[in-house]
C-alpha positions in Angstrom: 122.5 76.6 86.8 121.1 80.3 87.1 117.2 80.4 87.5 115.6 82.9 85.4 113.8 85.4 86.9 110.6 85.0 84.7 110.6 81.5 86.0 109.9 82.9 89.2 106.9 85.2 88.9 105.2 82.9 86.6 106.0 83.8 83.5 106.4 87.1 81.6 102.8 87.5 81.1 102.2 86.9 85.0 105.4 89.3 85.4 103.5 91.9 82.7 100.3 91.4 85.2 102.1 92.5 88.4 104.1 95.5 86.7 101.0 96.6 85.7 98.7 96.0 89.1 101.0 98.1 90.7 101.2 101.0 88.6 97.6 100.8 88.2 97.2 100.6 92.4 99.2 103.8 92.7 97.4 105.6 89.6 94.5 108.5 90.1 92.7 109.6 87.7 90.0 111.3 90.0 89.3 111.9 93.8 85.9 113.1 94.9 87.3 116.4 97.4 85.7 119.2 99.6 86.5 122.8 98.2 87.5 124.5 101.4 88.4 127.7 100.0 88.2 129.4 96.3 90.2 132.5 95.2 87.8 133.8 92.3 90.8 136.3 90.9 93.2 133.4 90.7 90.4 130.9 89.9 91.8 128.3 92.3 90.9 126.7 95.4 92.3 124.8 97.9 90.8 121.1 98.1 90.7 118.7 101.2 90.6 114.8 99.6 87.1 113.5 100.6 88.6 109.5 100.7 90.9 108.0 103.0 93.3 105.8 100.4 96.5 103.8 100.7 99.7 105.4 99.5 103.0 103.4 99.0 105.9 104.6 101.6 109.2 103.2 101.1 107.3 99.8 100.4 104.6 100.2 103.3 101.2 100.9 102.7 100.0 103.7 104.6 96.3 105.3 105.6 
């Protein structure tokens, strides 16, 4: 007797949950920054990230 896998995360709505928490962990939408330098010709500038965050590494969360 073969146990489904659905069985074993709760259900496909508890399964559609936790698909969905980690794509959402792992999703930026915006990241206050400090401009530390600005080429007006190109009109870009090179931003340092203002928050320390966790990022996923090879299923390992990192600072």
């Amino acid at each position: 007797m073969s146990v489904h896998p659905q069985s074993l995360a709760g259900g496909e709505q508890q399964s559609i949950k936790v698909l969905a928490d980690s794509i959402f962990s792992m999703l930026r939408v915006s990241l206050p920054g400090i401009i530390e330098s600005y080429d007006p010709i190109a009109n870009t500038c090179t931003v340092q990230q203002a928050l320390k965050g966790h990022t996923a590494d090879e299923g390992r969360k990192t600072v």
